[in-house]
N, C-alpha and C positions, 0 to 999 in steps of 0.2 A: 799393188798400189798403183794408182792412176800415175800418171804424170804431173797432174796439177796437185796432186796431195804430197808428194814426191819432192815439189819446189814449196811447198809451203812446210816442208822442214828441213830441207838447205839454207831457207831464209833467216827459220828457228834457229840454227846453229850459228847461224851468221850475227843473230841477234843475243846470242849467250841464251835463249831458251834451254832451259832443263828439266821442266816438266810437262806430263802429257794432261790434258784435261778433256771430259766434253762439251765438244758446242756444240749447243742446244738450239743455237742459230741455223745450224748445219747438217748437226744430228751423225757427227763423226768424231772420233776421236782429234785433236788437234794442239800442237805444240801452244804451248804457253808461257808467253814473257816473264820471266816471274817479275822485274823492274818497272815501275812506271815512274817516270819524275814530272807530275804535275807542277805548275811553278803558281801561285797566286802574289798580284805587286801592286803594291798601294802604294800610287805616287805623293799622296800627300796624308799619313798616317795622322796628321791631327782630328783626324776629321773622326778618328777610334775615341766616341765621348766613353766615362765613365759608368759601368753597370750596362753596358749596350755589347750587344748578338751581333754575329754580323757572319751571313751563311759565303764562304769562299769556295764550296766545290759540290756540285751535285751528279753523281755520276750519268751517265748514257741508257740509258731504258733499251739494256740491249742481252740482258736475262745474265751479264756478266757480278762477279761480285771481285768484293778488296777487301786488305785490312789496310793500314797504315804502319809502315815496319820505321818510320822515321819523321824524325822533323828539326829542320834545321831555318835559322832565321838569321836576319843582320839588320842594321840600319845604321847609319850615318851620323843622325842625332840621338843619342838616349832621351827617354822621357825624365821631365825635371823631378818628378814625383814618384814613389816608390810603385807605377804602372807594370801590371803583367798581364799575362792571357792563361786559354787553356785550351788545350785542343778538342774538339767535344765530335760525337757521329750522334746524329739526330736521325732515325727511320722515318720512316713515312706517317706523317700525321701526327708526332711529335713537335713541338716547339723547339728554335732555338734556347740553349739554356735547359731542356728538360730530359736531353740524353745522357751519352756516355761518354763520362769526362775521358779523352785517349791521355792526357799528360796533367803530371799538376802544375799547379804555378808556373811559367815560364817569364822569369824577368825582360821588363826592357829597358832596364840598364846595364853599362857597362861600357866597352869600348868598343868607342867606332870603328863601322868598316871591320868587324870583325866577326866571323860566320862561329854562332852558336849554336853548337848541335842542342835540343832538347830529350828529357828523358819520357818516354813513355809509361803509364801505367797501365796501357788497356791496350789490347790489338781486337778489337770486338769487327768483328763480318758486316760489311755493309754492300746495297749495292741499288738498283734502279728506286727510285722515291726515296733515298736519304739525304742529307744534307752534314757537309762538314762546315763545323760553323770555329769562330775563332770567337771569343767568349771573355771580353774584356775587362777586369775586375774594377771594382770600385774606386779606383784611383785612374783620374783621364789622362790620355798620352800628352798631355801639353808639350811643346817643346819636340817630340819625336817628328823625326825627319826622314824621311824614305826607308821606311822601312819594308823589307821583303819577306816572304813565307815559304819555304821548299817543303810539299809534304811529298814524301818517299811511300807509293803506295805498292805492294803487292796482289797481283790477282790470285785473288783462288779456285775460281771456276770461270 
């Protein structure tokens, strides 16, 4: 092993890597984070109308792929009306709204300032030209107040 492949998994270990994958970038075997914690934050969630897409994550055109092993949310104000989402991966050339629902219903009511983890129904492979979209059902967040989005993503190559 070189030197510089040498440091690039001491760093892996430094970083809780655990598994090996290949980059295709580099064309070498190479440690892989399995954690990423993308964060998406709408500072003003009224603005989420009713029956409306709204794409929050499009990965890096860099031949890597994810699944999404989590998703946890909060806000501040609940919506006044029985408002939820969904978590959806859209491929390339797919519409908002026309992919794979990752969660069902995710309310946004409840109590403030309190982080809701959400349950998944799908961990489907996504990766350059998708889109993760938040998919707001037919009730509008009236009244929601800062609400935030943690999707907990894993790489798989």
């Amino acid at each position: 092993m070189t030197s510089g492949r040498l440091s690039k998994y001491i760093m892996a270990i430094r970083e809780h890597a655990v598994i090996d994958g290949w980059d295709k970038a580099n064309n070498v075997m190479a440690p892989i984070s399995t954690l990423e914690y993308p964060q998406f934050l709408a500072i003003t969630a009224t603005s989420f109308a009713a029956s409306t897409n709204y794409t929050v994550l499009t990965p890096t055109n860099d031949a890597k792929t994810w699944q999404i092993i989590g998703v946890s949310y909060r806000f501040h104000v609940q919506a006044t009306g029985a408002a939820s989402f969904i978590v959806e991966v859209a491929g390339a050339g797919i519409a908002p709204g026309s992919g794979t629902a990752q969660s069902g219903n995710l309310t946004l009511q409840g109590t403030a300032d309190t982080t809701i983890n959400g349950t998944l129904t799908a961990n489907t492979t996504f990766g350059a030209g998708s889109a993760i979209n938040l998919l707001v059902n037919s009730t509008a967040t009236t009244g929601l107040a800062n609400f935030s989005l943690t999707l907990m993503l894993q790489r798989v190559t």
